[in-house]
N, C-alpha and C positions, 0 to 999 in steps of 0.2 A: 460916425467916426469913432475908432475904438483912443483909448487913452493907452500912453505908451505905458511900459511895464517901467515899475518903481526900481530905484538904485538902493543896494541894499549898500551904505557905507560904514566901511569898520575902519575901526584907528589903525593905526601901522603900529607892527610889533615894537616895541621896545627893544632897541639895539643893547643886547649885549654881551658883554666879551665873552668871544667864544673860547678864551682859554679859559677860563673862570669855571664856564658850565660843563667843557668836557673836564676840567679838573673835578668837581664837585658830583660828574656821573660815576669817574675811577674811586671818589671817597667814597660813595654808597655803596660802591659795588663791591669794596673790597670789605666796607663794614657786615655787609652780606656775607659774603662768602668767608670773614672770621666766624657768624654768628651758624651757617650753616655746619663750619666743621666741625664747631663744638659743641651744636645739637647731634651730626657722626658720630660721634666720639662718645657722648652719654649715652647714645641707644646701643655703641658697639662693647659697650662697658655690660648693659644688660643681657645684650642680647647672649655675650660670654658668660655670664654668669649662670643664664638660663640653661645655656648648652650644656654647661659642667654639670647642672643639677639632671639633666635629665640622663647626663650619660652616668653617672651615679647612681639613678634610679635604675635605669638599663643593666648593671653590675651587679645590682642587690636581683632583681628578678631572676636575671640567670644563672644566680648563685642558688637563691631558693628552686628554683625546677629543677635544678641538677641535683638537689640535697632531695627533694620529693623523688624523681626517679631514683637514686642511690636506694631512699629508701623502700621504695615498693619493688627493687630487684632482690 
């Protein structure tokens, strides 16, 4: 005769208030999404920065090829 199969017994969840914890998911959630926008915000600061420099380098280049052709016509 086989032995029945074992009861696996777990405690019962801890009751609690369920204002509490959706309140407490809204605080992480919004402390997140402050912390993401002003990780945004610094990369969008670089990332303008970067732009400006390259469009600056882009102005000098085709300033110089147009001083080179000027000069070899």
């Amino acid at each position: 005769m086989t032995a029945p199969r074992r009861r696996i017994i777990r405690p019962s969840p801890v009751p609690t208030s369920n204002g509490q914890q959706h309140q407490r998911q809204l605080d992480k959630l919004r402390a997140r999404l402050n912390h993401e926008r002003t990780f945004l915000a610094r990369w969008q600061r670089r990332l303008k920065r970067a732009f400006t420099a390259v469009e600056k380098s882009q102005k000098c280049i085709a300033r110089i090829e147009r001083k080179i052709a000027q000069m070899e016509t």
